[in-house]
KEVO-881626 format. One line per field, with one value per atom (N, C-alpha, C, O): atom name; x, y, z; residue number from 1; residue in one letter. Coordinates in steps of 0.02 Angstrom, whole numbers. Layout:
seza = (CA;...) $
u = (X;...) $
v = (Y;...) $
w = (Z;...) $
drense = (NUM;...) $
drenvex = (a;...) $
***
This chain:
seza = (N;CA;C;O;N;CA;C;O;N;CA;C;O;N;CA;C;O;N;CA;C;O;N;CA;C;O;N;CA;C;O;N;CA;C;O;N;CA;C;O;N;CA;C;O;N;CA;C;O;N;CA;C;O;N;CA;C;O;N;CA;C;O;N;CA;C;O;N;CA;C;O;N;CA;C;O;N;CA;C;O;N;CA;C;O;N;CA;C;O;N;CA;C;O;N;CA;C;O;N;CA;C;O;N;CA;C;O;N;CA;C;O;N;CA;C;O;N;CA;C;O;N;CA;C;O;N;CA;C;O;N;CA;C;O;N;CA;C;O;N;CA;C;O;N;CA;C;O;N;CA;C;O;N;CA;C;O;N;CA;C;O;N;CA;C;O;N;CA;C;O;N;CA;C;O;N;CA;C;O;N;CA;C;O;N;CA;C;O;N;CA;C;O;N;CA;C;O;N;CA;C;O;N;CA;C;O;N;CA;C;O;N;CA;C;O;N;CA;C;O;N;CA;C;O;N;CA;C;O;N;CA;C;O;N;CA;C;O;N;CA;C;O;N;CA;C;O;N;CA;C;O;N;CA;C;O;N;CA;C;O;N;CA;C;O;N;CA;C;O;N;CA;C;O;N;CA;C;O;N;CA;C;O;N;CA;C;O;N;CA;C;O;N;CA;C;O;N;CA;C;O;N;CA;C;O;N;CA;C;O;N;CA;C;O;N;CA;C;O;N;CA;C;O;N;CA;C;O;N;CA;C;O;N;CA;C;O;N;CA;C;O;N;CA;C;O;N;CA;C;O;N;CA;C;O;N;CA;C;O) $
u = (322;279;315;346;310;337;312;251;332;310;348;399;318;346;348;369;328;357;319;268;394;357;371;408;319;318;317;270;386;398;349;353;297;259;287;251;343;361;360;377;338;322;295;298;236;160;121;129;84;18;-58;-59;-102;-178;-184;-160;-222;-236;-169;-166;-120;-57;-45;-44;-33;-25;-69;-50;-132;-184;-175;-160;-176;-149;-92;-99;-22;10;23;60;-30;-25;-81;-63;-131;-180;-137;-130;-99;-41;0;6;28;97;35;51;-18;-50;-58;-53;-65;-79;-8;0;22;87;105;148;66;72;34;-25;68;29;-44;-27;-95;-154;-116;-68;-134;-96;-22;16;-9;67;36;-22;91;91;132;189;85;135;133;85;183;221;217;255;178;163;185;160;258;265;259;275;222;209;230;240;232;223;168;165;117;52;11;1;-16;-36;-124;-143;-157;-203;-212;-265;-152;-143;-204;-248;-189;-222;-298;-331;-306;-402;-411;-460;-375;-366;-369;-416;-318;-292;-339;-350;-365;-425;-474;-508;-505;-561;-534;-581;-496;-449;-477;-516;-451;-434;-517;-537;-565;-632;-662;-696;-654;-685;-644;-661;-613;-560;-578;-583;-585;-595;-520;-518;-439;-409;-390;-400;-356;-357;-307;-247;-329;-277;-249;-295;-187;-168;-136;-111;-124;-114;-74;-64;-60;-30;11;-1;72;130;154;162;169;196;267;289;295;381;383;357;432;455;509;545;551;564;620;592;688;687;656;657;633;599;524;492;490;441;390;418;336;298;313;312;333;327;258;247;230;164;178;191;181;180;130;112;107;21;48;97;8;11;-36;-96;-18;-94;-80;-31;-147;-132;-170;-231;-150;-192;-237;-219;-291;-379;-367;-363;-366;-387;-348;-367) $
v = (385;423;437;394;492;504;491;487;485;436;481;509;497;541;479;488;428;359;284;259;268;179;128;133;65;28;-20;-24;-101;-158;-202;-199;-246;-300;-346;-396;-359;-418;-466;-453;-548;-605;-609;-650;-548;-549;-565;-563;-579;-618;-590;-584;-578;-555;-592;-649;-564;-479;-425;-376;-448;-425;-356;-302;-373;-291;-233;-180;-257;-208;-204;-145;-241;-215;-171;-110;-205;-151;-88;-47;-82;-12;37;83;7;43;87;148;24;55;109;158;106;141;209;264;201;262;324;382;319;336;383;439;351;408;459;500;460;540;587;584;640;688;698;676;721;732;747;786;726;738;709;725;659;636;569;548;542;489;421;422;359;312;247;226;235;189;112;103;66;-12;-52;-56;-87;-128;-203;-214;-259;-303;-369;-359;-410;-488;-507;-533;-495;-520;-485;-424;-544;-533;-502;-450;-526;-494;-432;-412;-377;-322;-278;-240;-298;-276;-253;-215;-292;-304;-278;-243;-288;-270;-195;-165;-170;-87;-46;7;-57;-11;-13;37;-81;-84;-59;-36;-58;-42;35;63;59;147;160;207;119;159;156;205;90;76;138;156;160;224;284;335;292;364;392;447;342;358;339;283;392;403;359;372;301;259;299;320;320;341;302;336;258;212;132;110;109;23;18;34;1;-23;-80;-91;-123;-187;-198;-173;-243;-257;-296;-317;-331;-403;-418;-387;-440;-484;-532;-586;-542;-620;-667;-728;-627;-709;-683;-694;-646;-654;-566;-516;-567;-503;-468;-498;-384;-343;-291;-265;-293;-229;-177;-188;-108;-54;-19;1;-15;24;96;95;173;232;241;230;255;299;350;359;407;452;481;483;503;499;574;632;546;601;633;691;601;610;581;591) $
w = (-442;-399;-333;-302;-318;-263;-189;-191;-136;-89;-42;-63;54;90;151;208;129;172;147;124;173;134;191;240;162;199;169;129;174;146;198;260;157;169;146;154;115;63;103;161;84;148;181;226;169;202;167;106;188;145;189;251;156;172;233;232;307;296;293;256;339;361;335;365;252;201;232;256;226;257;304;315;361;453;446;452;430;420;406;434;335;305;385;422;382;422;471;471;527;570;547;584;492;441;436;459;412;378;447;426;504;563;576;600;557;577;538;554;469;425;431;448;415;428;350;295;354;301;225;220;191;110;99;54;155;141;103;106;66;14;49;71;49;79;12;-20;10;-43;-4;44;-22;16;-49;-106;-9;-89;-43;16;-106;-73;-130;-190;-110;-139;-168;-224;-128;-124;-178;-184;-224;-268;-244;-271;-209;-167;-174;-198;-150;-138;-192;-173;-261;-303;-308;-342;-260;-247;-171;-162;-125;-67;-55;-29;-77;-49;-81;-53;-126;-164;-148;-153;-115;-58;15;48;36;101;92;131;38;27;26;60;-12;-18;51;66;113;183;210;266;192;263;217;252;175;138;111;83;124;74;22;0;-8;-86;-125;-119;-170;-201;-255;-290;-277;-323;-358;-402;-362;-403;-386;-330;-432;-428;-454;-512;-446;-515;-487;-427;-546;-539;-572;-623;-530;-576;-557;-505;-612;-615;-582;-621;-539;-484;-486;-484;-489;-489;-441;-432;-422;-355;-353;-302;-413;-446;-454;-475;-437;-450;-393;-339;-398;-333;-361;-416;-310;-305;-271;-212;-293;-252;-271;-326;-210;-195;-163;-125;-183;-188;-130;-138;-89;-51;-19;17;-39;-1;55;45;108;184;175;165;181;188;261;281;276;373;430;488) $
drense = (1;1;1;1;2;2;2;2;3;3;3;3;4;4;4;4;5;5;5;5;6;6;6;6;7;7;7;7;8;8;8;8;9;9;9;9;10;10;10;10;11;11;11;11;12;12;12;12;13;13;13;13;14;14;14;14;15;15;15;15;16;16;16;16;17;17;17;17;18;18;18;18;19;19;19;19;20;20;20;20;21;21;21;21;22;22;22;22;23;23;23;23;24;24;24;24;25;25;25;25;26;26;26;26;27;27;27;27;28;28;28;28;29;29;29;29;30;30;30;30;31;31;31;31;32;32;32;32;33;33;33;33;34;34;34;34;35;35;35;35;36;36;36;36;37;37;37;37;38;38;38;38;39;39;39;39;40;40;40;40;41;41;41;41;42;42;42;42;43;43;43;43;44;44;44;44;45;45;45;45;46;46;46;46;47;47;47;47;48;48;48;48;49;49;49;49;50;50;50;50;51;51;51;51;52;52;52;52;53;53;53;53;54;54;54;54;55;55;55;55;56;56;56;56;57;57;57;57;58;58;58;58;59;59;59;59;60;60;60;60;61;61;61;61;62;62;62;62;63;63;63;63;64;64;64;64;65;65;65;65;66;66;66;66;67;67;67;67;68;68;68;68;69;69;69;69;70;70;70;70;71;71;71;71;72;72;72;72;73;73;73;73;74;74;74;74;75;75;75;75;76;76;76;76;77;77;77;77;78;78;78;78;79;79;79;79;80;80;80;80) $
drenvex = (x;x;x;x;x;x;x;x;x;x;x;x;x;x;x;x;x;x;x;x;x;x;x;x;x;x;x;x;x;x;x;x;x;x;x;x;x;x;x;x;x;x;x;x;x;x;x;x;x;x;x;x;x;x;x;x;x;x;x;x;x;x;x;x;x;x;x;x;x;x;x;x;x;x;x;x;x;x;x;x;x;x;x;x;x;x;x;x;x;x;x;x;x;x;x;x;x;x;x;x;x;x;x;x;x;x;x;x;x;x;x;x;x;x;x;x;x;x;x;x;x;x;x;x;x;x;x;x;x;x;x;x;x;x;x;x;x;x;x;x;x;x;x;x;x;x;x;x;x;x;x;x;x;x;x;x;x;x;x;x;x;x;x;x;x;x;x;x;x;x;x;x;x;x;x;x;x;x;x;x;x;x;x;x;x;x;x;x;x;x;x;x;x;x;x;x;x;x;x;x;x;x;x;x;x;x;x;x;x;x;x;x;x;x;x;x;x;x;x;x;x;x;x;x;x;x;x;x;x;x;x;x;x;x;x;x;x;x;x;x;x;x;x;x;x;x;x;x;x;x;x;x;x;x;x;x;x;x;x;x;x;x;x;x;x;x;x;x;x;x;x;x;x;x;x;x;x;x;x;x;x;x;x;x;x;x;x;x;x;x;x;x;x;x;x;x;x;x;x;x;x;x;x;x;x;x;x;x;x;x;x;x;x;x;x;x;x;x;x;x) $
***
């Protein structure tokens, strides 16, 4: 998926991912795509409630395997 900016949370842990992204989301412009890859297994349950409280749009989740264990990258794309 293509992504017009990303932001590494890795070694954050809840709330942090979400503070972060909130901050990160503020600096695109409407319809840009931001790429949040994280550690935190949380994320999963987090950013999709995150995206429905702000009104943006989750486009999706992908997960990969790691040697130093699971990475999450969360899709979002900015409403407003």
């Amino acid at each position: 998926m293509h992504a017009d900016a990303k932001l590494d949370t890795l070694g954050y842990f809840c709330p942090m991912p979400i503070i972060l992204t909130s901050k990160k989301i503020k600096e695109l412009a409407i319809g840009q795509v931001l790429e949040v890859t994280s550690d935190d297994e949380g994320i999963k349950k987090d950013m999709p409630a995150w995206c429905e409280t702000t009104g943006h749009e989750m486009l999706g989740l992908e997960e990969e395997q790691s040697a130093s264990g699971r990475i999450y990258k969360a899709y979002i794309k900015k409403t407003k």
